[in-house]
C-alpha positions as CSV (number, residue, x, y, z in Angstrom):
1,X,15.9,-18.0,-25.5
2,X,13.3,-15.2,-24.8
3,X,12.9,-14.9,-20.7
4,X,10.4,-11.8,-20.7
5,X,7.9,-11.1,-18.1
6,X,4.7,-13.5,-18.3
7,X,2.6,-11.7,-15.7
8,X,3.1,-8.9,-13.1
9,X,1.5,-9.4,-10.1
10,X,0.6,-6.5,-7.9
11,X,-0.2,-7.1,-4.2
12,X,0.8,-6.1,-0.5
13,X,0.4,-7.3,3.0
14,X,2.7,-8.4,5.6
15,X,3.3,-11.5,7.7
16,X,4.4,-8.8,11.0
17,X,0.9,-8.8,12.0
18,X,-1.9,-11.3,10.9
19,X,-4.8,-8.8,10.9
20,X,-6.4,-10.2,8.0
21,X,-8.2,-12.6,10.2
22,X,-9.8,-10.5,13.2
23,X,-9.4,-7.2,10.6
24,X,-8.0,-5.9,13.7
25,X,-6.5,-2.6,13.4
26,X,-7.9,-2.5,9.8
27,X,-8.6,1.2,8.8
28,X,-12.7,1.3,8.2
29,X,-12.2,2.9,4.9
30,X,-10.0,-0.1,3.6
31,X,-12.5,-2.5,4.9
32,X,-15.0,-0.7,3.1
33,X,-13.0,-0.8,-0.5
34,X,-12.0,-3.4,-2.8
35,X,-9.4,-4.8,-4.9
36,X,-6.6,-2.0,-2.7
37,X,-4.2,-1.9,-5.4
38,X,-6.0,-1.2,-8.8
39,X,-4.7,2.4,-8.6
40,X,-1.8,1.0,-9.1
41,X,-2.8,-1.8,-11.8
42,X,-4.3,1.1,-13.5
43,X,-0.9,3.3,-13.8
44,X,0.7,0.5,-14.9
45,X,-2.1,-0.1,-17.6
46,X,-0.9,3.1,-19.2
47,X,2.8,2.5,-18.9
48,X,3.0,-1.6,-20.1
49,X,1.1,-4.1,-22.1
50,X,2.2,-7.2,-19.5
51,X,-1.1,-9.1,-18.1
52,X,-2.0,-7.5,-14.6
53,X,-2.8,-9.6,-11.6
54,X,-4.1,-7.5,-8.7
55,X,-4.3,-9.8,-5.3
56,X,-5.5,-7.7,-2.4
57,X,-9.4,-7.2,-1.3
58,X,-11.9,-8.3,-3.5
59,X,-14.8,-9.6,-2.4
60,X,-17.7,-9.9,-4.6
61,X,-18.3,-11.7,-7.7
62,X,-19.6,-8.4,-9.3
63,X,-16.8,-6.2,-8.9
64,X,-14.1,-8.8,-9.9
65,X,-16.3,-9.4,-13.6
66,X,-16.3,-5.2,-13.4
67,X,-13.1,-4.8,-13.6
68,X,-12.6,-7.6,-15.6
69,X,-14.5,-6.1,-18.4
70,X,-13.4,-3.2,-18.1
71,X,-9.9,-4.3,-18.5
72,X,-8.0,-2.8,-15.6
73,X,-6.5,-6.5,-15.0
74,X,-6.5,-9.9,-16.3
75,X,-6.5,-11.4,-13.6
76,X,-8.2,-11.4,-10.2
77,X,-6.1,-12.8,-7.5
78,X,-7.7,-14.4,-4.2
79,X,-6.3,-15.2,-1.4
80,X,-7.9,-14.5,2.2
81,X,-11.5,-14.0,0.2
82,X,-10.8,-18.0,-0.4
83,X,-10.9,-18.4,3.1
């Protein structure tokens, strides 16, 4: 029985202290930026052929199909952009 990894999901964040809602102590250049983790998505790109799911500051339509067609994940992930 093959039990291989289906997806990798890269993300971040903490439950210590809920900032995401106020952005309260939020650094201005991470407010300004997107998807916070495709650096990393990106080096692992060049390492792996597992599908990449980045979860972690997108917020427009345009840069999630961006990325998308330019293959540096499969998969947007959205979370607090839902909300």
């Amino acid at each position: 029985m093959n039990r291989g990894v289906d997806l990798l999901e890269i993300s971040g964040g903490t439950y210590e202290e809920v900032t995401f809602f106020t952005q309260k102590g939020v650094k201005k250049s991470t407010k300004e930026r997107e998807a916070y983790f495709l650096d990393f998505a990106k080096a692992v790109r060049l390492e792996s052929e597992i599908p990449i799911m980045v979860t972690g500051g997108f917020r427009t339509l345009n840069f999630c199909n961006k990325v998308l067609e330019n293959k540096e994940l499969d998969i947007v992930g959205l979370g607090v952009a839902l909300i």
